[in-house]
MARLUM-92453 format. One record per atom (N, C-alpha, C): x, z, y. Coordinates in nm, 2 decimals. Atoms other than C-alpha are relative to their C-alpha. Last residue first. Example, Ala and Ser with C-alpha at 12.3 -4.5 7.8 and 13.67 -1.06 7.14 Angstrom:
# residues 2
<lumlum px="-0.09" pz="0.00" py="-0.11"/>
<lumlum px="1.37" pz="0.71" py="-0.11"/>
<lumlum px="-0.08" pz="0.08" py="0.11"/>
<lumlum px="0.09" pz="0.00" py="-0.12"/>
<lumlum px="1.23" pz="0.78" py="-0.45"/>
<lumlum px="0.09" pz="0.00" py="0.12"/>
//
This chain:
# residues 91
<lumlum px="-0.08" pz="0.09" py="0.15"/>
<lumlum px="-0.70" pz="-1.39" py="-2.02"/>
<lumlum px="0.00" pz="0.15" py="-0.11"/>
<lumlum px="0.04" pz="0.11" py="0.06"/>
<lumlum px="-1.02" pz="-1.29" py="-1.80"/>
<lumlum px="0.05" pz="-0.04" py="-0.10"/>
<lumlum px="0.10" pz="0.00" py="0.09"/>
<lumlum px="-0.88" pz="-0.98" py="-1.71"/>
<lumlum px="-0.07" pz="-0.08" py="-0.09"/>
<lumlum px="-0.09" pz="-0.06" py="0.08"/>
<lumlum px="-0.57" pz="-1.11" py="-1.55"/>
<lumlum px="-0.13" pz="0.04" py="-0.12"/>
<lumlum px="-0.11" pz="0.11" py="0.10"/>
<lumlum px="-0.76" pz="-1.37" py="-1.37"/>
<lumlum px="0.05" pz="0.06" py="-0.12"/>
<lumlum px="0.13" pz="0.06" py="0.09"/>
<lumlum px="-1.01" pz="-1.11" py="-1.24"/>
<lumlum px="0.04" pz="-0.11" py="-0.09"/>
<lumlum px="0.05" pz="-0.13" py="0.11"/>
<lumlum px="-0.71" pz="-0.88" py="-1.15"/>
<lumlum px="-0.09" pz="-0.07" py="-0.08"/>
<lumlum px="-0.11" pz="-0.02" py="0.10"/>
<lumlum px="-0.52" pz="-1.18" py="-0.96"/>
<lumlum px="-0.08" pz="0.09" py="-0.12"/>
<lumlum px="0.04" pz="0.15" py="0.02"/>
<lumlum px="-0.88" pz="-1.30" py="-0.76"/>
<lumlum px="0.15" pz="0.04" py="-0.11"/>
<lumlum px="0.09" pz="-0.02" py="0.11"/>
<lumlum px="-0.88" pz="-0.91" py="-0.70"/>
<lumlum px="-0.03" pz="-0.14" py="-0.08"/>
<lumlum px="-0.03" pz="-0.11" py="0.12"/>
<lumlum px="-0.54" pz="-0.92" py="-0.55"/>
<lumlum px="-0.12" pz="0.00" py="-0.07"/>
<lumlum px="-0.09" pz="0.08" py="0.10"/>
<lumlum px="-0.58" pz="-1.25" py="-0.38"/>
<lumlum px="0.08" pz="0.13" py="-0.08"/>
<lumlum px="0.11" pz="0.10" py="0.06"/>
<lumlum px="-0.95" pz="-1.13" py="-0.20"/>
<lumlum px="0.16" pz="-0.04" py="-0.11"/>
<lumlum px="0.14" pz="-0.11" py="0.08"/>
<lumlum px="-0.76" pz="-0.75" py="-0.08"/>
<lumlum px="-0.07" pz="-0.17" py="-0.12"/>
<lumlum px="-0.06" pz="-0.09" py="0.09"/>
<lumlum px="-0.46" pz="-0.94" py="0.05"/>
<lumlum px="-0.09" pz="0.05" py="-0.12"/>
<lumlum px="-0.04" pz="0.10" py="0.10"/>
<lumlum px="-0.72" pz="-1.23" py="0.24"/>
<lumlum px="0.14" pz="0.12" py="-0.16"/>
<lumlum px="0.03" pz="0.00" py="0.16"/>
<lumlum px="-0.87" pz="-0.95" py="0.40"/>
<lumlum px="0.05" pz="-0.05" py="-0.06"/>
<lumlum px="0.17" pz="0.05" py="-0.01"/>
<lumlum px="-0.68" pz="-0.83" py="0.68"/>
<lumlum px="-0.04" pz="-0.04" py="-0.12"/>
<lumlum px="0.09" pz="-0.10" py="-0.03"/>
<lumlum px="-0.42" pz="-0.55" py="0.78"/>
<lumlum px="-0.11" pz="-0.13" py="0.00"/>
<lumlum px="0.03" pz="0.13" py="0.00"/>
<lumlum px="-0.08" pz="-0.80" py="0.73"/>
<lumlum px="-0.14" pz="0.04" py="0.06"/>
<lumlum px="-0.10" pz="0.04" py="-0.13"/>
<lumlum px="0.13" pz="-0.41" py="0.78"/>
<lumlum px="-0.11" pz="-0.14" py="-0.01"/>
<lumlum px="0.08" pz="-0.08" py="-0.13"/>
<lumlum px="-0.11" pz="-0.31" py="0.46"/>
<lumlum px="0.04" pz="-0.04" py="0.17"/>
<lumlum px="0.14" pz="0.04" py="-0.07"/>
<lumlum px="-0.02" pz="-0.63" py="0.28"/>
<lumlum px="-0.08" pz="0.09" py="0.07"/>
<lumlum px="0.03" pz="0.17" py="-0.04"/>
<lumlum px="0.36" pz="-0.62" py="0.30"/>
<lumlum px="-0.16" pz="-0.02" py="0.05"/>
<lumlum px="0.04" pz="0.03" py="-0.14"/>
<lumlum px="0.30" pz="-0.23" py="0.31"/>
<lumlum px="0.03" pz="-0.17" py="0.04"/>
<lumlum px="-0.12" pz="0.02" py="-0.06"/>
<lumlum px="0.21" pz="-0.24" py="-0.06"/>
<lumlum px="0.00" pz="-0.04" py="0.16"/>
<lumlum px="-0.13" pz="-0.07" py="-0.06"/>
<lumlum px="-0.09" pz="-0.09" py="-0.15"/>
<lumlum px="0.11" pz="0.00" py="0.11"/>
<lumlum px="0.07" pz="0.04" py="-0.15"/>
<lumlum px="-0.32" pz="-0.41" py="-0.16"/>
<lumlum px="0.06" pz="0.12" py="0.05"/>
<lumlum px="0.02" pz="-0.14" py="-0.02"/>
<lumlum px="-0.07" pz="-0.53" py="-0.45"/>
<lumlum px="-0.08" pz="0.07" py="0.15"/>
<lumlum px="0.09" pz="-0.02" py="0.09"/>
<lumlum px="-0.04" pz="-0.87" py="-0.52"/>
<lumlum px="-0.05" pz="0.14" py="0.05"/>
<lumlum px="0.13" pz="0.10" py="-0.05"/>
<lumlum px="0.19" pz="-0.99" py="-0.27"/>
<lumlum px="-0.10" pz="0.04" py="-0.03"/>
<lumlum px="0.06" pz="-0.02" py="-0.14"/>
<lumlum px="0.42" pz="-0.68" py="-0.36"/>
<lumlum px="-0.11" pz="-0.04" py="0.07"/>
<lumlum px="0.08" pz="-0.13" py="-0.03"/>
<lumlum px="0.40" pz="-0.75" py="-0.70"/>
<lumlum px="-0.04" pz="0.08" py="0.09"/>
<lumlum px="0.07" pz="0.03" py="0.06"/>
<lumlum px="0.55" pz="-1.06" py="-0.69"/>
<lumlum px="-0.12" pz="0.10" py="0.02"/>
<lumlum px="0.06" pz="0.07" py="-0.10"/>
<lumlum px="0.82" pz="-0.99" py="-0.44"/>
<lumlum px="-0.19" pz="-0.01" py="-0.03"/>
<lumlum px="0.02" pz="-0.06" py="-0.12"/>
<lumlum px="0.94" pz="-0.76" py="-0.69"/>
<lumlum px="-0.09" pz="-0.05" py="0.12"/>
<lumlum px="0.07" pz="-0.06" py="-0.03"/>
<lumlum px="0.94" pz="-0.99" py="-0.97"/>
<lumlum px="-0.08" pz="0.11" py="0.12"/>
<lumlum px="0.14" pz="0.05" py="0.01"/>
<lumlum px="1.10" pz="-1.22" py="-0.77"/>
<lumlum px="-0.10" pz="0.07" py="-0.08"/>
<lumlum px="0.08" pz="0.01" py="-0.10"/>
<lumlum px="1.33" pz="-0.98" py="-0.70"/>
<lumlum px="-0.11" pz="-0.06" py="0.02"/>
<lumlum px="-0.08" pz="0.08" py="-0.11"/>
<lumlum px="1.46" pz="-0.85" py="-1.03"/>
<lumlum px="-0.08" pz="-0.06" py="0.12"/>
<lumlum px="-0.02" pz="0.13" py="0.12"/>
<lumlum px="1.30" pz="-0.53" py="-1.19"/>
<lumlum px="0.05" pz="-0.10" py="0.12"/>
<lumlum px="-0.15" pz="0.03" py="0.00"/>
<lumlum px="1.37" pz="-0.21" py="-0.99"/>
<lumlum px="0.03" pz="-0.12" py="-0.12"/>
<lumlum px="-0.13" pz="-0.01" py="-0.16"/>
<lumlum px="1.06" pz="-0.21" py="-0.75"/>
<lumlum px="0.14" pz="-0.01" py="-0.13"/>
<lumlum px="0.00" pz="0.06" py="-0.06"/>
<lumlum px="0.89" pz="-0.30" py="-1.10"/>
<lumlum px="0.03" pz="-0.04" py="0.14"/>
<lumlum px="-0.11" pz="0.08" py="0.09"/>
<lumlum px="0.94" pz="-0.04" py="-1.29"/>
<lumlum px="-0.01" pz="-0.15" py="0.08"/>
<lumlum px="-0.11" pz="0.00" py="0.02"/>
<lumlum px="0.86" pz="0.17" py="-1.01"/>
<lumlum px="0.13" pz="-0.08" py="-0.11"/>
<lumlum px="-0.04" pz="0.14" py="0.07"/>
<lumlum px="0.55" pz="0.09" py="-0.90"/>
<lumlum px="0.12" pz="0.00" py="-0.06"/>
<lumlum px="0.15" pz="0.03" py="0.08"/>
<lumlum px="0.34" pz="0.39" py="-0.82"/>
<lumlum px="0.07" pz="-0.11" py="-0.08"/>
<lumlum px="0.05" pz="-0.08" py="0.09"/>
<lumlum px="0.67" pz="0.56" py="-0.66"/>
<lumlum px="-0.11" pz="-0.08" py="-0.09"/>
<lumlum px="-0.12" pz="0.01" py="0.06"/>
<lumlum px="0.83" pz="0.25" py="-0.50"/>
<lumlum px="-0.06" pz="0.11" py="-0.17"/>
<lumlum px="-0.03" pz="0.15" py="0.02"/>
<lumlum px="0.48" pz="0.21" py="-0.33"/>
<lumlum px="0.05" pz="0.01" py="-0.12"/>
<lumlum px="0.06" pz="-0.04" py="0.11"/>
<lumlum px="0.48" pz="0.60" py="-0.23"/>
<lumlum px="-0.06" pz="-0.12" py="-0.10"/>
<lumlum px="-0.06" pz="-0.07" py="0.09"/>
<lumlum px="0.80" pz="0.54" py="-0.11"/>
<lumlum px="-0.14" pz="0.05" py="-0.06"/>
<lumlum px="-0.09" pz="0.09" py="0.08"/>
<lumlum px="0.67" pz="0.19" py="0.11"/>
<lumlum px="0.05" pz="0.09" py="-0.15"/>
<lumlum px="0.08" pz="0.10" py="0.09"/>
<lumlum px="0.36" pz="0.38" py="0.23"/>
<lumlum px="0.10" pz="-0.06" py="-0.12"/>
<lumlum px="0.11" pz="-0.12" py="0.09"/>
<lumlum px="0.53" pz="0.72" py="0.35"/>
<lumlum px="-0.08" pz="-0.12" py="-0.04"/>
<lumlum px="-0.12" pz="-0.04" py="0.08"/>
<lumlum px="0.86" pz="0.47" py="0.54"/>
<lumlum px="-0.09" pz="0.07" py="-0.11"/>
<lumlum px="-0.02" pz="0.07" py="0.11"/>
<lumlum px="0.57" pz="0.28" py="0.67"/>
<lumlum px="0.10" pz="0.05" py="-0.10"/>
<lumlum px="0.12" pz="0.06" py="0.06"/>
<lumlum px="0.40" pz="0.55" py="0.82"/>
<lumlum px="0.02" pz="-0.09" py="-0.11"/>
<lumlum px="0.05" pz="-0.11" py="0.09"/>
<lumlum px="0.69" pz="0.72" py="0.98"/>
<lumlum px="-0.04" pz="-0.09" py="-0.12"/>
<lumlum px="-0.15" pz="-0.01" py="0.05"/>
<lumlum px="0.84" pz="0.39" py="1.17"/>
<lumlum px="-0.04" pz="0.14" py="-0.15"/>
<lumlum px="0.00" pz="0.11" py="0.08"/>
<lumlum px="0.43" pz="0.40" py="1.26"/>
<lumlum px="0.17" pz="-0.01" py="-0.09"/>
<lumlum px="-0.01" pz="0.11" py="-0.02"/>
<lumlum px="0.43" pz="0.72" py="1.39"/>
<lumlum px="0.05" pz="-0.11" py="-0.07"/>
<lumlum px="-0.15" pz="0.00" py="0.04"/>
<lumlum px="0.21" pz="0.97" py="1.31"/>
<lumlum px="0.06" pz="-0.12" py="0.05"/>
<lumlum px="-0.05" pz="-0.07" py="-0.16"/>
<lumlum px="-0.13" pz="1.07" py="1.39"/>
<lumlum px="0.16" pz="-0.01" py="-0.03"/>
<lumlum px="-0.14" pz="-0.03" py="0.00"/>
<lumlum px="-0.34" pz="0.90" py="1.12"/>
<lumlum px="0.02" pz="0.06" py="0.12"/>
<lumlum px="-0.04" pz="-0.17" py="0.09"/>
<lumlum px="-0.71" pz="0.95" py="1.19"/>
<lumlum px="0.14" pz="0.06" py="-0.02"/>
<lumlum px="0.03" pz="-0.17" py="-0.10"/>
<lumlum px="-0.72" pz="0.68" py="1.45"/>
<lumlum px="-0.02" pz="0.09" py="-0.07"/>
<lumlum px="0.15" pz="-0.05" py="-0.08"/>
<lumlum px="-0.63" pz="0.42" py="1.19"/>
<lumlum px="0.04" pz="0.07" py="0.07"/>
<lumlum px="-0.05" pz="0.10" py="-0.16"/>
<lumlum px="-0.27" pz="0.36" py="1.02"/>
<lumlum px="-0.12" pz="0.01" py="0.05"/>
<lumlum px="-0.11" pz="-0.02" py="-0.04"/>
<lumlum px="-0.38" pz="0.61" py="0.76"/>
<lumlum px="0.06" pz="-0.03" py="0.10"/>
<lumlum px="0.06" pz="-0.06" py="-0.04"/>
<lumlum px="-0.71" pz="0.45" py="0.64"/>
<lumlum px="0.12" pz="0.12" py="0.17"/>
<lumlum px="0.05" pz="0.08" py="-0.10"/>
<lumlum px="-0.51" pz="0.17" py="0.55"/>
<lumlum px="-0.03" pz="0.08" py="0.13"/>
<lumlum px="-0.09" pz="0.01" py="-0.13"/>
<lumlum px="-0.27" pz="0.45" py="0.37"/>
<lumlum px="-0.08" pz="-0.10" py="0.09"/>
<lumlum px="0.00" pz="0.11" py="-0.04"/>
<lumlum px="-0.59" pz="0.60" py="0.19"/>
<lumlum px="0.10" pz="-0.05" py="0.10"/>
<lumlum px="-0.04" pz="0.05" py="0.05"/>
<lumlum px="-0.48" pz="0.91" py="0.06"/>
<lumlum px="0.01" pz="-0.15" py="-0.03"/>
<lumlum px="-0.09" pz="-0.06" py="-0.03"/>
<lumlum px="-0.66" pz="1.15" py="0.28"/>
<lumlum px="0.14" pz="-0.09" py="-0.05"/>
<lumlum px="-0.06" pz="0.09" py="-0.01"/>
<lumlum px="-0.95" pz="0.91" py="0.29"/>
<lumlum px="0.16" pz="0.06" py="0.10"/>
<lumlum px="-0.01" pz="0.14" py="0.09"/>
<lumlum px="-1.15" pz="1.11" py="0.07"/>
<lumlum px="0.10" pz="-0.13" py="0.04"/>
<lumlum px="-0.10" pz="-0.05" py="0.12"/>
<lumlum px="-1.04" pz="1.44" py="0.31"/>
<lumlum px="-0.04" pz="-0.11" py="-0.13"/>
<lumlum px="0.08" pz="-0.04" py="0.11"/>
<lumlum px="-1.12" pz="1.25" py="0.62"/>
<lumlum px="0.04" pz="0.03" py="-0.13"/>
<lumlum px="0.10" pz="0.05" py="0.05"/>
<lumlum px="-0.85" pz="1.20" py="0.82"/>
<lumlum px="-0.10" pz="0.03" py="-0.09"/>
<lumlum px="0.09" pz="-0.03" py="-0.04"/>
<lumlum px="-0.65" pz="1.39" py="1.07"/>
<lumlum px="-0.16" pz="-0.09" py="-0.07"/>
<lumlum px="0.12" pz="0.07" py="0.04"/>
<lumlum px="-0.34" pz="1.34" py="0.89"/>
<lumlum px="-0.12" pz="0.10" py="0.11"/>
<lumlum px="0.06" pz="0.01" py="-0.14"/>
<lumlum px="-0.04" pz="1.57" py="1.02"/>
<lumlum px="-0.12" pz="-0.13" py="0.00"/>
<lumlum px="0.04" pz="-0.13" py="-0.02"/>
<lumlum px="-0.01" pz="1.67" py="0.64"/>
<lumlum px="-0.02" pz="0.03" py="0.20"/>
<lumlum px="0.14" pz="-0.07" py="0.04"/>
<lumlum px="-0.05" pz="1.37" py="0.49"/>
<lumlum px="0.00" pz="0.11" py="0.07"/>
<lumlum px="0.16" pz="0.09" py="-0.04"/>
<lumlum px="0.20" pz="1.16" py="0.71"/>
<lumlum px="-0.12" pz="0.09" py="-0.06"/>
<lumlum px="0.04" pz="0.02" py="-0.19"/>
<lumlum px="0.45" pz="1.43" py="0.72"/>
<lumlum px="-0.10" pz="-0.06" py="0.02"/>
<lumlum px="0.10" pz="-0.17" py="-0.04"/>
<lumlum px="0.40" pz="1.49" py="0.34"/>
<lumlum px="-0.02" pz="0.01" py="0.10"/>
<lumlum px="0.14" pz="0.00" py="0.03"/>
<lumlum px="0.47" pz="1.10" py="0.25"/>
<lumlum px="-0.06" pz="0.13" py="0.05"/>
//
């Protein structure tokens, strides 16, 4: 993650945005990129990177973080995570 932040050329709000990251601000290379999305991932989520797979999986889909749905780079990630959160809220 400090290689990607620190050869960043992005805006200091979207210093921390990994979408923002794979852009023309990033400057790194992608093999990089995802290795500094997936461990900051592992980091945010960690009880759940070491719960069983289908949780795992679970959370990845969900998540607009995770480089499943950053690497997919369109909206439908973004509409079935908030369509999860507004569910979640709801109950």
């Amino acid at each position: 993650m400090k290689s990607v932040l620190e050869a960043s050329r992005c805006h200091t709000l979207d210093r921390h945005n990994w979408r923002a990251q794979q852009d023309k601000c990033g400057s790194v290379d992608v093999k990089v990129w995802e290795k500094a999305v997936q461990a900051n991932f592992t980091l945010d989520h960690w009880p759940y990177e070491n719960a069983d797979e289908e949780t795992k999986q679970c959370v990845q889909e969900l998540s607009m973080n995770s480089l499943y749905n950053l690497k997919k780079g369109n909206a439908a990630a973004l509409i079935v995570s908030l369509l999860g959160l507004n569910l979640y809220l709801l109950a």
